[in-house]
C-alpha positions in Angstrom: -34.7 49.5 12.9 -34.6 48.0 15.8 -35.5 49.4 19.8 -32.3 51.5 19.6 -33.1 55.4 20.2 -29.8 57.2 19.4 -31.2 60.2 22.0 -30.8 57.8 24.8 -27.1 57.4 23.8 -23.8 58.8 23.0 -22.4 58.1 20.1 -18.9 57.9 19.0 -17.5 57.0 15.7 -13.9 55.6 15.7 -11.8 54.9 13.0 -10.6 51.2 11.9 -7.6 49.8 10.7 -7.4 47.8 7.3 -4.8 45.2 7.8 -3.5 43.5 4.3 -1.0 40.4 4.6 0.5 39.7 1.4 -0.3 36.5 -0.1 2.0 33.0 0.6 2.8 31.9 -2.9 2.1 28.2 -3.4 4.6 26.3 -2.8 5.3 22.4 -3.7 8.3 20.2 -3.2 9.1 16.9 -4.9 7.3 13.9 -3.8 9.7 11.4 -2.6 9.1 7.9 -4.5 6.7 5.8 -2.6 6.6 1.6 -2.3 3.0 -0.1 -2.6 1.8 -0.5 0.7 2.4 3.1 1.9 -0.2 4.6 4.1 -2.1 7.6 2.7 0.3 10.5 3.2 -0.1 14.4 3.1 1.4 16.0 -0.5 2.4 18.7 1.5 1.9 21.8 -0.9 1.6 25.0 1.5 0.5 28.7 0.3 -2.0 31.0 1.3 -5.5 29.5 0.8 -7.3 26.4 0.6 -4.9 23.8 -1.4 -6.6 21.1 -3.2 -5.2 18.4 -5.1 -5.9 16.1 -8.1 -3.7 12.8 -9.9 -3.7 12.6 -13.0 -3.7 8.6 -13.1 -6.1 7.0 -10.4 -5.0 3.1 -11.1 -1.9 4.6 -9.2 -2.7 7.2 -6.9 -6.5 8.8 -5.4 -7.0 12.0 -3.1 -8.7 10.8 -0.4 -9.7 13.8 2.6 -6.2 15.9 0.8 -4.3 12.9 1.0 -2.3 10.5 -1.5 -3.9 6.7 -1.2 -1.6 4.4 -3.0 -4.0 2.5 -5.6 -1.7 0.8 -7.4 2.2 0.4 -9.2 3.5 3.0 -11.6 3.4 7.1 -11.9 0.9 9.8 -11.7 0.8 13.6 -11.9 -0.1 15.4 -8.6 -1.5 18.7 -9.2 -1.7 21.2 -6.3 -4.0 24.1 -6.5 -5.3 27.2 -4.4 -7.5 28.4 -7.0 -5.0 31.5 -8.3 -2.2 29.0 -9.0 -1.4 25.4 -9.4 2.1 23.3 -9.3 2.7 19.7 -10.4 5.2 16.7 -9.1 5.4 13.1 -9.8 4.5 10.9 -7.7 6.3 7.2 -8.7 5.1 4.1 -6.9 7.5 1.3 -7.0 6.7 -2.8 -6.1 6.2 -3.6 -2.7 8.4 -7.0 -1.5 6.2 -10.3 -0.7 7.8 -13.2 0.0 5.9 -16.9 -0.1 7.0 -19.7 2.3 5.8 -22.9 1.8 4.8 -24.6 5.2 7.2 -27.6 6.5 5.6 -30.8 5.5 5.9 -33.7 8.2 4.8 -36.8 7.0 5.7 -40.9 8.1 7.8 -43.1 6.0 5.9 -45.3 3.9 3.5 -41.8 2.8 3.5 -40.2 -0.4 3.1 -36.4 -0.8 1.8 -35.2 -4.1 1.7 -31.5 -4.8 -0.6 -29.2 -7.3 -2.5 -26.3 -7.7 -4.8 -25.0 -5.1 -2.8 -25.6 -2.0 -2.9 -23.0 1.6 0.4 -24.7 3.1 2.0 -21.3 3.0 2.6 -18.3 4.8 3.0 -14.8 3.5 4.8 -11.9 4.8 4.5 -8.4 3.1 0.8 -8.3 1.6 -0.3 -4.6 1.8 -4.0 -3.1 2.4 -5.1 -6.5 4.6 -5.0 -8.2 1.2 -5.1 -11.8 0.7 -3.8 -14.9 -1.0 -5.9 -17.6 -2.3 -3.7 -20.1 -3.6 -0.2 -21.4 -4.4 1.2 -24.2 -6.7 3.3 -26.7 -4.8 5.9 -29.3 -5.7 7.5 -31.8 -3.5 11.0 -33.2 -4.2 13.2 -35.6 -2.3 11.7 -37.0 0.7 8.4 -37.0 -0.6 7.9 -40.8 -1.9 7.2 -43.1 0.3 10.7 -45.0 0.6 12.2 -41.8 1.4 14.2 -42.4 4.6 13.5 -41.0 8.0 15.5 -37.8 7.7 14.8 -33.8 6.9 15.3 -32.7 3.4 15.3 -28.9 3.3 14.2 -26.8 0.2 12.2 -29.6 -0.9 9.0 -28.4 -0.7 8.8 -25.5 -3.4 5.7 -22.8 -3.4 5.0 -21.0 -6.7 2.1 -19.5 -9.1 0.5 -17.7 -6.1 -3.6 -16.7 -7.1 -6.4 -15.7 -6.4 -7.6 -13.5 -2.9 -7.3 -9.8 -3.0 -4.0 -9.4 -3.9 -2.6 -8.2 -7.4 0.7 -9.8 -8.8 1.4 -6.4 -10.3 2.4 -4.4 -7.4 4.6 -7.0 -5.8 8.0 -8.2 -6.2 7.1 -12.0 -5.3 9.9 -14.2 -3.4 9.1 -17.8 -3.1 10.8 -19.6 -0.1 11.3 -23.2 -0.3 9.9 -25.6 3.0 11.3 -28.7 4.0 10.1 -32.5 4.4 10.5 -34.1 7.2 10.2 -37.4 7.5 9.7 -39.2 10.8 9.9 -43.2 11.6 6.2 -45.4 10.9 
């Protein structure tokens, strides 16, 4: 077909080379234990082919663009595959540390300071994923009634019971961190 006239040419046949490379077996190591929080990470499976992965438990671990995304506390099955083969590790997700500080409190002699539920005088430090807190229970001790004298009284204000937001309670190891009153002159 075509506008080619072979009288108009020469032709010359050459012969070709068939080049075979032997196939990289699949290879995967262990996947080091992880702490909520992690950034999504490459399993790191190499062989010849395109690798794919799957977990077998997505409350702990998703493949997102062939890379782990920490969901979530506990462990979950990794399967690598290049479609001849497939290997398997565990992936283990441990609790990520978040520590609670109630806020100082600084109030005048003669005021009373009554804690509860509900209260946002506290700071955390360690929430992963941009997640949130809602919430914590306080309790004030010495230095909160209102013939406590001018003075500071450290680890008096005491955080607990943290709730609501976007955080979950099960893949953290909370620490609460006490505040203190101070109390300054009428």
């Amino acid at each position: 077909g075509g506008t080619f006239a072979a009288s108009n040419y020469a032709v010359a046949y050459n012969n070709g080379d068939i080049v075979v490379t032997a196939a990289i077996p699949l290879t995967f190591n262990a996947i080091p234990s992880k702490v909520y929080g992690t950034a999504d990470f490459s399993p790191g499976a190499t062989g010849s082919g395109t690798i794919t992965y799957t977990s077998s438990s997505t409350s702990v671990a998703t493949i997102v663009s062939g890379n782990i995304h920490i969901v979530g506390v506990g462990s979950s099955t990794i399967t690598a595959s290049n479609g001849t083969s497939s290997l398997k590790q565990t992936l283990t997700v441990t609790r990520a540390a978040l520590t609670i500080t109630a806020n100082n409190v600084n109030k005048t002699y003669g005021a009373t300071l009554s804690g509860g539920t509900g209260s946002s005088a506290f700071t955390p430090s360690g929430l992963a994923y941009g997640q949130t807190i809602g919430s914590v229970t306080i309790a004030y001790g010495t230095g909160s009634a209102a013939n406590a004298a001018v003075n500071t009284y450290t680890g008096t204000v005491t955080p607990s019971a943290a709730t609501s937001g976007t955080f979950n309670a099960d893949n953290e190891t909370i620490t609460y961190t006490k505040g203190n009153i101070i109390v300054g002159k009428a």
